[in-house]
C-alpha positions as CSV (number, residue, x, y, z in Angstrom):
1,X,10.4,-13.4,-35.4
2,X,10.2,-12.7,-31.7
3,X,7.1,-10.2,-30.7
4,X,7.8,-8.3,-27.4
5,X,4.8,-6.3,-25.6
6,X,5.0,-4.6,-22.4
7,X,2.7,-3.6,-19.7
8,X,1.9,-0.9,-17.8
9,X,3.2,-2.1,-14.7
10,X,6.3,-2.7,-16.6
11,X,6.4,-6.5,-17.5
12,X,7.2,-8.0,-20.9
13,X,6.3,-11.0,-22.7
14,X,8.3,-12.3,-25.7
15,X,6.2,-15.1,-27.7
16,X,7.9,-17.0,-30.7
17,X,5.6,-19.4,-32.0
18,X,3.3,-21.0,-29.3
19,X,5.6,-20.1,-26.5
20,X,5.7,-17.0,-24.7
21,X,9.0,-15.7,-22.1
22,X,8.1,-13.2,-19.3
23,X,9.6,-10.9,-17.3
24,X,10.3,-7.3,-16.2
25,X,11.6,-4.2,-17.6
26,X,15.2,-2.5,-17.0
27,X,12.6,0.2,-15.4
28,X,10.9,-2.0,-13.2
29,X,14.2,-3.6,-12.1
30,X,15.9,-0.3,-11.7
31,X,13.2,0.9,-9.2
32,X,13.7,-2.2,-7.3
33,X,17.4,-1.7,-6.6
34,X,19.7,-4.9,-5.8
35,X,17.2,-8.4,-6.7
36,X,18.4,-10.4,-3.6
37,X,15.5,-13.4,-4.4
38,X,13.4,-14.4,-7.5
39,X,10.8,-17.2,-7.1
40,X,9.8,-18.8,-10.3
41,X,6.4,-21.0,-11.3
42,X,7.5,-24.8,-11.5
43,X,7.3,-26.3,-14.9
44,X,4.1,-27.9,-15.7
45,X,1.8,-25.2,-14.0
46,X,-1.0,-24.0,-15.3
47,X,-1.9,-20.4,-15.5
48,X,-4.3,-18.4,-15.8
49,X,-4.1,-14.7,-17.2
50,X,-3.6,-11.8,-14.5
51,X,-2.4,-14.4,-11.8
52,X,0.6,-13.9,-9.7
53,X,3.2,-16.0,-11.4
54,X,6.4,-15.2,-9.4
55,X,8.0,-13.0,-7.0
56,X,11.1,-10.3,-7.3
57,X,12.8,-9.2,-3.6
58,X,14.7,-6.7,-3.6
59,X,16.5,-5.0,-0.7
60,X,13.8,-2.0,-1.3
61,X,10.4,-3.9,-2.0
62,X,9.0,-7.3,-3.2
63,X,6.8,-7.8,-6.6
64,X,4.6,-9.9,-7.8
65,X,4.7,-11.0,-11.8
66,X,1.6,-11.6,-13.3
67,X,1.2,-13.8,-16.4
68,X,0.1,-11.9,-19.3
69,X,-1.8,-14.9,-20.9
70,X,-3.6,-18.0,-19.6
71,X,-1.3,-20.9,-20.3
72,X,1.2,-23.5,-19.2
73,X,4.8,-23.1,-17.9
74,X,7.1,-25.4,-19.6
75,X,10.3,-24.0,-18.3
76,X,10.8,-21.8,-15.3
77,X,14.5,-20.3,-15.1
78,X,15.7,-21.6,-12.0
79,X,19.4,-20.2,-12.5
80,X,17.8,-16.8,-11.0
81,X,17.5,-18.8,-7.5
82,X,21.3,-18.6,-7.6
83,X,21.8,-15.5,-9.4
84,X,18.8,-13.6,-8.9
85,X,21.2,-10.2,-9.7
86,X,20.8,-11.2,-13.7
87,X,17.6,-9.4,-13.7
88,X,19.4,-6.1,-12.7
89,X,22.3,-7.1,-15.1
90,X,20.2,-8.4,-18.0
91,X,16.5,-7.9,-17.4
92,X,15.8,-8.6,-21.3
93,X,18.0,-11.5,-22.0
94,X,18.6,-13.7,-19.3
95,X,16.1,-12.9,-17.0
96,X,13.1,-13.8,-17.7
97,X,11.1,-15.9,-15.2
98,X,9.4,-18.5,-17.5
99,X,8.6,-19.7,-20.7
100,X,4.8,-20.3,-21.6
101,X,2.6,-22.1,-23.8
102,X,0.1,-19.5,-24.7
103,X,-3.0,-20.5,-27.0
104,X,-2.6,-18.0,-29.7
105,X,-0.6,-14.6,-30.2
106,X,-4.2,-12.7,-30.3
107,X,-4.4,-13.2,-26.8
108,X,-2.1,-11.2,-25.8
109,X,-3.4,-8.2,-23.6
110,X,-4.8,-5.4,-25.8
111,X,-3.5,-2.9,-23.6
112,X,0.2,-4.0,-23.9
113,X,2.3,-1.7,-26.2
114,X,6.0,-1.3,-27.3
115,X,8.0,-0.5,-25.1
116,X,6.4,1.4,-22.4
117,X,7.0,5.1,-21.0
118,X,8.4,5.3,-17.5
119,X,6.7,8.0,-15.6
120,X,8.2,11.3,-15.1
């Protein structure tokens, strides 16, 4: 069974097994507006936790993604380079960024919860 945290900042990470999936919330993607770009890691990339793993443009702002765990990428979804609008469509299904190896599912962030509060 599939264990899905989320950040403050409004990320997620869904980990089955050894392999986590990350992405952003349908709040984070919301207060982006239309997702013209998304640059994903390349597969075979090391990680380490808290570094900037990809990049959202929208026609309001850019974002980084940071990955929630030290690991490495084993499949980036390069489909969102030619339809980077399935993160506003499907933000939870389709649309994460990449999958990871992580080391263990006790390293996932402390501070991530389910499913985060967007502010008032």
């Amino acid at each position: 069974m599939a264990d899905v945290r989320y950040s403050e900042e409004h990320e997620w990470i869904r980990v089955e097994g050894d392999t986590g999936t990350i992405g952003i919330t349908q709040y984070a993607q919301e207060q982006l507006g239309d997702v013209v770009f998304v640059e994903v890691p390349a597969a075979g990339r090391k990680v380490a936790k808290g570094e900037a793993v990809a990049v959202v443009e929208s026609v309001k702002a850019a974002s980084d993604i940071y990955a929630p765990v030290s690991g490495e990428v084993i499949e980036a979804n390069t489909a969102l380079a030619d339809t980077p609008g399935d993160v506003n469509t499907e933000p939870m299904a389709r649309a994460g960024s990449s999958r990871s190896r992580c080391p263990t599912r006790a390293s996932l962030p402390a501070s991530w919860t389910r499913p985060p509060t967007p502010p008032s």
